[in-house]
N, C-alpha and C positions, 0 to 999 in steps of 0.2 A: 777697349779698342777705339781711337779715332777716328771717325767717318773716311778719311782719306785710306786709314790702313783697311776698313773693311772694303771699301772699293779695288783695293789693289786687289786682295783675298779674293772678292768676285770678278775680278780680268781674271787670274792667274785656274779659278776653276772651268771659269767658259772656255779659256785657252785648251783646258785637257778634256772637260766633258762637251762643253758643246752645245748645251742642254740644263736647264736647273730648275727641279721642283723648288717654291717657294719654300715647304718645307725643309726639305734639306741644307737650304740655306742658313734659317732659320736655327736649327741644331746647330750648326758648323761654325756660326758663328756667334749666337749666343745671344742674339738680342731680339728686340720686341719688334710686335708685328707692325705697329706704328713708326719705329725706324728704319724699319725693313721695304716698310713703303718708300716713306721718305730718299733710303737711298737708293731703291730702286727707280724712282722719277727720277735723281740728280742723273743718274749712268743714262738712264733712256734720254733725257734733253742734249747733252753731251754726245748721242749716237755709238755709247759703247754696249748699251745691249739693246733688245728689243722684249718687251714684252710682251708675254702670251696671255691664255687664261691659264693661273693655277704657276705658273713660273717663269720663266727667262733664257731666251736664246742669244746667241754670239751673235753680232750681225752679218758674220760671211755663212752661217746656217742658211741664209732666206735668198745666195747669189748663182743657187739651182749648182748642179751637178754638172762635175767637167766632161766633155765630149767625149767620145770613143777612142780617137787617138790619142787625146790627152791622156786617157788612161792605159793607153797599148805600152808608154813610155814609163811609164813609174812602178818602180820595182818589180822589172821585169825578170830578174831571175829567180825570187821568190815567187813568181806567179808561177813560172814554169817547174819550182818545185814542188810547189802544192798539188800540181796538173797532173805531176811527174806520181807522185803518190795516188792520185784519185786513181788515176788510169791505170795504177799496178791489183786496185783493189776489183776491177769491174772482171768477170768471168768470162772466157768464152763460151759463145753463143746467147748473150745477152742479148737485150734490148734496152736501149739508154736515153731514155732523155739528158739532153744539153742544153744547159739555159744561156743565156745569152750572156756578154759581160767577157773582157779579156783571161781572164785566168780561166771559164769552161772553155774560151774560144782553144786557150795551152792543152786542157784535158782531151777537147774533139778531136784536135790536130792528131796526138796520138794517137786516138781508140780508131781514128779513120785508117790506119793500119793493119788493122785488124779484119780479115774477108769475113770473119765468124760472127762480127756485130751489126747489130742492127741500130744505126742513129738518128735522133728524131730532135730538129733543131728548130729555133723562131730565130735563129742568131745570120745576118747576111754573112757577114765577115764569114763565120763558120762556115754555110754552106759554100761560099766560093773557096775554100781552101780546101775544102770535100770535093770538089768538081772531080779529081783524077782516085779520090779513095780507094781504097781495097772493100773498106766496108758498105755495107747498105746505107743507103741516104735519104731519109725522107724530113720535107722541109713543110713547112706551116704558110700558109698562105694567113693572111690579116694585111694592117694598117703598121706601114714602116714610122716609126719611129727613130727618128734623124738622128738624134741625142747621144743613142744606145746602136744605134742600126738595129734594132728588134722588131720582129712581126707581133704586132700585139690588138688588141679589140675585140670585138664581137668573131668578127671570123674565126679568126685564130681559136679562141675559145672553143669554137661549135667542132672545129677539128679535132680537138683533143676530146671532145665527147666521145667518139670514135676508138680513139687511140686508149692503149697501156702501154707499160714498159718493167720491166723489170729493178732498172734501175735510176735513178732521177740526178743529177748533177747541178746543184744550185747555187748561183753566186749573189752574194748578197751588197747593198753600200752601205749599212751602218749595223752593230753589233752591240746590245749592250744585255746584263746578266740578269735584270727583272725586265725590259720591255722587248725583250727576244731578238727577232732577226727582221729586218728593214730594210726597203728599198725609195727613191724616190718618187717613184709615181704610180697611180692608182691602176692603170691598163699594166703595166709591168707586174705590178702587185699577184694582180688576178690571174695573170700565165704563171707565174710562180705558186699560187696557193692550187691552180689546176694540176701541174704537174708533182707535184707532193702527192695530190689525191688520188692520181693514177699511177703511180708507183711502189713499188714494193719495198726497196732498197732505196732512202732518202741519204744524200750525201752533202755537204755544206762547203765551197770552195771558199775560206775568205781569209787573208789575209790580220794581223791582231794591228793593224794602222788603224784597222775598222773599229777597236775594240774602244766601248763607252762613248762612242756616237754614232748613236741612232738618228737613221735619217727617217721622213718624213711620215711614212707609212711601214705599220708592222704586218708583216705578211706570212708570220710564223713564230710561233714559240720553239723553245730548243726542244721540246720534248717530241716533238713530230720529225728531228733529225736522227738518222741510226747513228751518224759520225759526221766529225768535223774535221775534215784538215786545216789547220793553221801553223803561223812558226812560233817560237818560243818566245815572242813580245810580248803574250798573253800573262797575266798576272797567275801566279800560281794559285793563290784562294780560290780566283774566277774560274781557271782551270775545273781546280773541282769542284766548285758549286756546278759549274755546268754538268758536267759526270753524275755528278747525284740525280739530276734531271731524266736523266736517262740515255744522255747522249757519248759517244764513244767521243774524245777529242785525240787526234793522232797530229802531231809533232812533227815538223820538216825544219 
């Protein structure tokens, strides 16, 4: 293979994964760690990838995470089908955490329907569209996060010391089948590994757009998920390697 053609091979992997162990490169294309260097310097001078320790990212990987609206707008009836399934699984007379992120915001919308539940949010959007609910509403006080509109920090934390729930509703930004379940920022992280641990019933809101890039920070393996709703963009190997993990994945 000609340096040009193994460059193109590595655009065309960062394009799908996003992400790339040197080793894996390595395998997949067959040559030594010396050329490996090599054309990993030529793409980084050029600005088509960046280098990490240990491997290589895209360089739209490092241009941070689209805002809240930006994400209100992108496939939105898939979001509200996944929401549409979470919210058919939750019992009445529950207690729920809701994480933040559009597709739990589709899940709350629903479950606030519901006089029998109890909902425990860090999400703004959420809580204003809770304002007139049927159901109970209790909201997290912390450090607004603009980004995401999330309550997240030290407060928010020390609240949830207090707090359980029954059931936990999690959305994640990046997805992949060895480094688990991901989000981009470490205060975000930390309300997400909180509400897992005070939860009985862990549930996974995320779309398969996610799937095989992991964003920045992992904030969970699949095995600490009871289920996952996703759609059917997910590869069906990955499908059931995840399943083997111990996690349920349910189809919309």
């Amino acid at each position: 293979m000609f340096a040009q053609e193994r460059f193109q091979a590595i655009d065309r992997l960062l394009q799908r994964d996003r992400r790339l162990s040197v080793q894996s490169l390595r395998k997949t294309l067959g040559v030594s760690p010396a050329t490996l260097r090599r054309d990993l310097a030529d793409l980084e001078e050029k600005g088509r990838v960046v280098r990490v320790h240990g491997g290589v990212m895209h360089p739209n990987y490092l241009q941070g995470e689209p805002s809240f609206d930006q994400k209100t707008v992108q496939g939105m009836e898939l979001k509200r089908k996944i929401a549409q399934a979470a919210a058919a699984m939750v019992p009445d007379h529950a207690t729920v955490f809701v994480d933040s992120g559009t597709t739990c915001l589709e899940a709350g919308r629903l479950l606030g329907e519901r006089a029998t539940l109890t909902l425990i949010t860090n999400s703004i959007p959420l809580a204003h569209q809770l304002a007139r609910a049927k159901a109970r509403v209790l909201c997290l006080g912390g450090e607004l996060r603009g980004i995401s509109s999330a309550l997240v920090g030290s407060f928010a934390l020390s609240w949830l010391d207090s707090l359980r729930a029954d059931w936990a509703l999690i959305g994640a930004s990046g997805l992949h089948l060895t480094e688990g379940v991901s989000t981009t920022e470490l205060n975000e992280a930390a309300i997400k590994r909180q509400f897992l641990a005070r939860a009985t019933k862990k549930v996974l809101l995320a779309d398969s757009l996610k799937w095989s890039k992991p964003a920045a920070i992992r904030f969970a393996e699949w095995n600490q998920f009871d289920d996952w709703i996703t759609n059917r963009g997910v590869p069906e190997a990955s499908i059931r390697n995840v399943r083997k993990q111990g996690t349920n994945v349910n189809l919309v």
